[in-house]
C-alpha positions in Angstrom: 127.0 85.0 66.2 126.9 86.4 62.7 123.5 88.4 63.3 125.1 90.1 66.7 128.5 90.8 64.6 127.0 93.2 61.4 124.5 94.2 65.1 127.9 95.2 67.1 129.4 97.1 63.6 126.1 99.1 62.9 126.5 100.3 66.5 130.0 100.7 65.8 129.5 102.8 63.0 126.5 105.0 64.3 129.0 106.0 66.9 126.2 104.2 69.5 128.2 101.5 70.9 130.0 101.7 74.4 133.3 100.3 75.1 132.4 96.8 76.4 130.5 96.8 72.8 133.5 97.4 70.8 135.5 95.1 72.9 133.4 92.3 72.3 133.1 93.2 68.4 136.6 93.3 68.2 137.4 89.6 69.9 134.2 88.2 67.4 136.2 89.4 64.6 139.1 87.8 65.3 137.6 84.5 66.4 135.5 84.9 62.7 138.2 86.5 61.0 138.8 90.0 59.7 138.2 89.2 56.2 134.3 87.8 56.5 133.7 90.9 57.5 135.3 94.4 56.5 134.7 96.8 59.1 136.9 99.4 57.5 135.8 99.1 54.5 131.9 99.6 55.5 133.2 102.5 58.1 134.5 104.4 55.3 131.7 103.5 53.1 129.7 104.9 55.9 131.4 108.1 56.4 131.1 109.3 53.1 128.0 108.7 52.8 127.0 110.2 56.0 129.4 113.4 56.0 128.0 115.6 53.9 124.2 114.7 55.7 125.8 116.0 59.2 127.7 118.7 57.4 124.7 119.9 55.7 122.9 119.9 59.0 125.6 121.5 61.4 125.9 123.9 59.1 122.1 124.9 58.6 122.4 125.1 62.8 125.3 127.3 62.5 123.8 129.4 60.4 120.5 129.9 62.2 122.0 130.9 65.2 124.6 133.2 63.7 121.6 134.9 62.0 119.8 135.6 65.5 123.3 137.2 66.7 123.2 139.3 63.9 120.1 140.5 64.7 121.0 141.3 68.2 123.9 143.0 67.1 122.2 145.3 64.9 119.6 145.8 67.5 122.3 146.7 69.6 124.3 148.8 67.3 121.6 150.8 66.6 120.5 151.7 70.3 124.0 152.4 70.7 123.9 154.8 68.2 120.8 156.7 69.1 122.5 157.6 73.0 125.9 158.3 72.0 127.3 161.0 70.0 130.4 160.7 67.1 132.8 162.4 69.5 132.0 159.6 72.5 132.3 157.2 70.2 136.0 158.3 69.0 136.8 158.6 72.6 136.0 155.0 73.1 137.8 153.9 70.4 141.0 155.3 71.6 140.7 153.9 74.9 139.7 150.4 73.5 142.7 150.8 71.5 145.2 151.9 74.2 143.8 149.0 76.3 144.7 146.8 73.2 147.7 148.0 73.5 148.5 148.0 76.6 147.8 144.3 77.2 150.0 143.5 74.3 152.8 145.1 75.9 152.2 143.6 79.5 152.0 139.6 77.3 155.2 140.7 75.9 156.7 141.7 79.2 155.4 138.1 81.1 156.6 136.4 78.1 160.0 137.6 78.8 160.4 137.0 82.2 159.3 133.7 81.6 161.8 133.3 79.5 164.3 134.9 81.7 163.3 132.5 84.6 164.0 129.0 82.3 166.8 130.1 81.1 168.3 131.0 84.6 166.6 127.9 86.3 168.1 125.5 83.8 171.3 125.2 85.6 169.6 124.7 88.8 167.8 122.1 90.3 164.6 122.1 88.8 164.1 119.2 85.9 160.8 120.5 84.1 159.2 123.0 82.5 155.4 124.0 83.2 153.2 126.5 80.8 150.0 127.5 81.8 147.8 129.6 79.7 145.9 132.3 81.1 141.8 132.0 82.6 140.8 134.0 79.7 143.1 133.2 76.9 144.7 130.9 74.6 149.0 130.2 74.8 151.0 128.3 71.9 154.0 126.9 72.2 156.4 124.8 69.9 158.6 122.2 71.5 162.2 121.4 70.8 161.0 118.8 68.2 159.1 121.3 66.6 155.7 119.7 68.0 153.3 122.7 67.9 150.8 123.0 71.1 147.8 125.4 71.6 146.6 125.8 75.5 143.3 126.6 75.6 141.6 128.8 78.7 143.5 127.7 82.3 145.5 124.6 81.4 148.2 123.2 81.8 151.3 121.2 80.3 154.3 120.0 82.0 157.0 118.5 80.8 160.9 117.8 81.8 163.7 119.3 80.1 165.6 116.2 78.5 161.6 116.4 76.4 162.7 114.7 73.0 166.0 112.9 73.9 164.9 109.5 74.6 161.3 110.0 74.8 159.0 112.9 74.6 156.3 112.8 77.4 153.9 115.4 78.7 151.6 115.7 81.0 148.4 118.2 80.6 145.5 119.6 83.0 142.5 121.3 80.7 142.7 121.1 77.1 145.2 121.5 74.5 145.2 120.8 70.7 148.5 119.1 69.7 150.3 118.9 65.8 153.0 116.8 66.6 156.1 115.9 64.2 156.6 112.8 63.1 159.8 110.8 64.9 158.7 107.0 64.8 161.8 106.3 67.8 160.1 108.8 70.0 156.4 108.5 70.3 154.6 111.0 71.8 152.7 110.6 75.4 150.1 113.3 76.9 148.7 112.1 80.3 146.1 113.5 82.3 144.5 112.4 85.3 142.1 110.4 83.7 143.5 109.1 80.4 147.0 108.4 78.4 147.2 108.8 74.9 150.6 107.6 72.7 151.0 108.9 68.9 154.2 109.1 66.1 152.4 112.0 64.7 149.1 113.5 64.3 146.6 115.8 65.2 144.5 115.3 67.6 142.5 117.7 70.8 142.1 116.8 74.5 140.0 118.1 76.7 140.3 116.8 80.4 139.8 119.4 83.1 139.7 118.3 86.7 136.4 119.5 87.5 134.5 118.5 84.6 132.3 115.4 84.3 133.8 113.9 80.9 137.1 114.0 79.1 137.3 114.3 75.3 140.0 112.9 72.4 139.4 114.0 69.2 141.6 113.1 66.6 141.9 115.2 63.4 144.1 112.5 61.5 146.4 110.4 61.9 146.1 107.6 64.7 146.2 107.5 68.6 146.3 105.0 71.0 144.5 105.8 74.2 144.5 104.0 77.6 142.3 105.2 80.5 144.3 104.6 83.7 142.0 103.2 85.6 141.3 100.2 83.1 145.6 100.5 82.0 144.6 96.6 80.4 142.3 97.9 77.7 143.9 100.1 74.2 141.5 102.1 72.2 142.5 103.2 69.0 141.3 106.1 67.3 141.0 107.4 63.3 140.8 110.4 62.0 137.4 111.7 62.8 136.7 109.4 66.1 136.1 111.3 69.0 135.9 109.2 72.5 134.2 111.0 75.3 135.3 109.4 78.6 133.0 109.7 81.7 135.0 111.0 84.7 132.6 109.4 87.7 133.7 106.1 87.7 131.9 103.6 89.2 133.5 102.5 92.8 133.8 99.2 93.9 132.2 97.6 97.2 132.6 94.2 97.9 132.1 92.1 94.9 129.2 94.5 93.2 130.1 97.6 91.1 127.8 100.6 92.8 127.8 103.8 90.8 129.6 106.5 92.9 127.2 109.2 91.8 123.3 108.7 91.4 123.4 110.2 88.1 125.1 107.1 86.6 122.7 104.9 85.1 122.6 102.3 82.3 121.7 105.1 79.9 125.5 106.9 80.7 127.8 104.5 79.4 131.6 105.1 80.8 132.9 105.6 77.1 131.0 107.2 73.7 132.6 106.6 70.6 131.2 109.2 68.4 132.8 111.4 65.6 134.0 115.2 65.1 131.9 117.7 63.5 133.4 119.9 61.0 131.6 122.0 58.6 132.8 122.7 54.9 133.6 126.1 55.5 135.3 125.3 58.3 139.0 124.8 58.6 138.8 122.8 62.6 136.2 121.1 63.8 133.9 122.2 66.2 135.6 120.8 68.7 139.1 122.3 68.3 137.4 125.9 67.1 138.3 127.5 70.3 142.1 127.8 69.0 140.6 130.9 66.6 138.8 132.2 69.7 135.9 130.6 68.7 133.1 128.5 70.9 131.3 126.4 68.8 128.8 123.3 70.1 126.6 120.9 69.0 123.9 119.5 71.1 125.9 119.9 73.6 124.0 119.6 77.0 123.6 123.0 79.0 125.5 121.8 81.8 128.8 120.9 79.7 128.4 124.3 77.9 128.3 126.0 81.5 131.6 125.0 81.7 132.9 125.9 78.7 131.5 129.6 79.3 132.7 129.8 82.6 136.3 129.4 81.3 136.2 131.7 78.1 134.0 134.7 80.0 136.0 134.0 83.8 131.9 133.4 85.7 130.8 131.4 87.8 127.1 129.3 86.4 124.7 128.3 88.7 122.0 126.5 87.4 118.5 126.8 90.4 117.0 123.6 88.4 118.7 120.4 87.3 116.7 120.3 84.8 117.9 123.2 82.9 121.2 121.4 82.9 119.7 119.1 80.3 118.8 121.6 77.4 121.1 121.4 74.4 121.9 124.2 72.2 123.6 124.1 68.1 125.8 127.3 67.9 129.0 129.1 67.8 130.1 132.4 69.4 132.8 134.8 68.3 133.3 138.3 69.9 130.3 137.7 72.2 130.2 139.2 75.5 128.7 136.8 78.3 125.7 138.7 78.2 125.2 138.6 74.7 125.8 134.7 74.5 123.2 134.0 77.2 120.6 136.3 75.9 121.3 134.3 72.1 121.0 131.4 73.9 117.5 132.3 75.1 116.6 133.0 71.7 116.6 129.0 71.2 114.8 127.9 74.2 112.9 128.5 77.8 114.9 129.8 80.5 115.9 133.5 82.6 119.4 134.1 84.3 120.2 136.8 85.7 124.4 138.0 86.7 126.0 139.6 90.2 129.3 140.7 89.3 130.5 137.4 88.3 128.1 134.7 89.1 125.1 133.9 86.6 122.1 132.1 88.3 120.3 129.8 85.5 116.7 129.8 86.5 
């Protein structure tokens, strides 16, 4: 028992075990007692000794890939420069900055009417309040507690209007990053359709949209306690740094044997990852939360996750012609990018051609 317990923690703290793992770590812990052996302890021990190794490396990544932008850019910059005259280029300018303009002032106008339809609808019958932030941009709100919430790309939170009188409870579609206040009487709730999670006060990012294969928790600090519905039995709690990634294709049941519901779940695709953020020094977020400054940043993440996460910040559609392309992982983060730049800087890194119609991109 005591070699498979420090076996279970070294899992643990490589961010390798799966949830039945740290289940059955956690009930030989309290059979052998806590104090024997001092996970905590060695899980700190661990991360400082490991943070600055994955820091040091995530930033190298970064800065690699950044470098071939650059290059791209000034490639660009210079063609550019060579076809168009100084006068052109003013005329641009003024009409990028009208456009500017002009998109601040239609925000401003849909920001009012919202605000004009809640306050006329709060004497009438309906009983909640729903924000949903546009395909191709980012909305923050505060709550009446003074809980801050960013909406990335799409999504959606919903949440009644007695919010923060005897409990605070919302319910969100995509992903959000949340800094919620502090009130130990009214702990927070975010549900989505796969997972529940229940803090006093933190930080923490979700991302769970409907059509995507995993859902993500990554707490910045603080503590949450997450429950995924379909197992509402099991609690999971999370430190600052964890990140759980939740597989979305459950496993069905017929008769008395699980079966997998979709071929692609194997042994090798556990239903739950217990890993950690990645945050570099210079960094204020972590990767996985950059997307609040209008930033995409990844690491190793698989082509076919990142599909996603480029079809919601450049409003396209990805097709990929060969599964196998769906595999590739990429190290990288994109600013002011266009989708064409992204995918050409993503070539840089490894085999593969796409080409666009309108807004589809075939992967091929």
């Amino acid at each position: 028992m005591i070699n498979n317990i420090w076996i279970l923690i070294g899992k643990k703290l490589s961010g390798e075990a799966t949830a039945e793992e740290l289940a059955e770590l956690e009930e030989l812990l309290r059979q052998g007692g806590t104090d024997l052996y001092p996970v905590d302890l060695l899980e700190n021990l661990w991360r400082e000794e490991n943070k600055i190794k994955a820091d040091d490396k995530l930033e190298a990544k970064w800065a690699a890939f950044e470098d071939k932008l650059d290059t791209a850019d000034k490639a660009e910059a210079d063609e550019l420069a060579q076809s168009e005259n100084q006068e052109h280029g003013k005329s641009k300018s003024g009409i990028i900055k009208f456009l500017k303009f002009f998109s601040m002032v239609v925000a401003a106008c849909f920001a009012l009417l919202f605000f004009v339809i809640n306050k006329k609808d709060a004497t009438g019958p309906v009983k909640s309040n729903q924000i949903t932030a546009p395909q191709n941009g980012i909305s923050k709100i505060q709550l009446s507690d003074g809980t801050r919430v960013w909406l990335n790309a799409g999504s959606k939170l919903v949440y009644d209007a007695s919010y923060g009188l005897e409990q605070r409870k919302v319910t969100l579609q995509g992903e959000a990053l949340f800094d919620v206040v502090k009130d130990a009487q009214h702990p927070f709730i975010v549900t989505t359709s796969t997972i529940s999670i229940k803090v006093l006060g933190t930080r923490f990012n979700v991302r769970a949209y409907n059509n995507d294969k995993t859902s993500e928790a990554s707490l910045i600090h603080g503590r949450i306690e997450l429950t995924i519905l379909k197992t509402p039995e099991k609690k999971i709690i999370l430190k600052a740094a964890d990140k759980l990634t939740i597989n979305n294709e459950q496993p069905v049941l017929t008769g008395k044997a699980l079966v997998p519901s979709d071929k692609s779940i194997t042994e090798e695709t556990p239903l739950m990852v217990l890993g950690q953020i990645h945050q570099a020094k210079k960094d204020t977020l972590p990767s996985e939360a950059m997307w609040v400054e209008n930033k995409l940043a990844f690491d190793a993440e698989d082509f076919e996750s990142l599909a996603k996460q480029l079809e919601r910040r450049y409003n396209v559609t990805i097709v990929f012609k060969n599964d196998e392309l769906k595999k590739l992982r990429f190290t990288g983060k994109f600013k002011n990018e266009t989708i064409g730049k992204a995918l050409k800087a993503l070539k840089t890194t490894t085999y593969f051609h796409y080409k666009t119609d309108n807004n589809q991109v075939l992967i091929y």
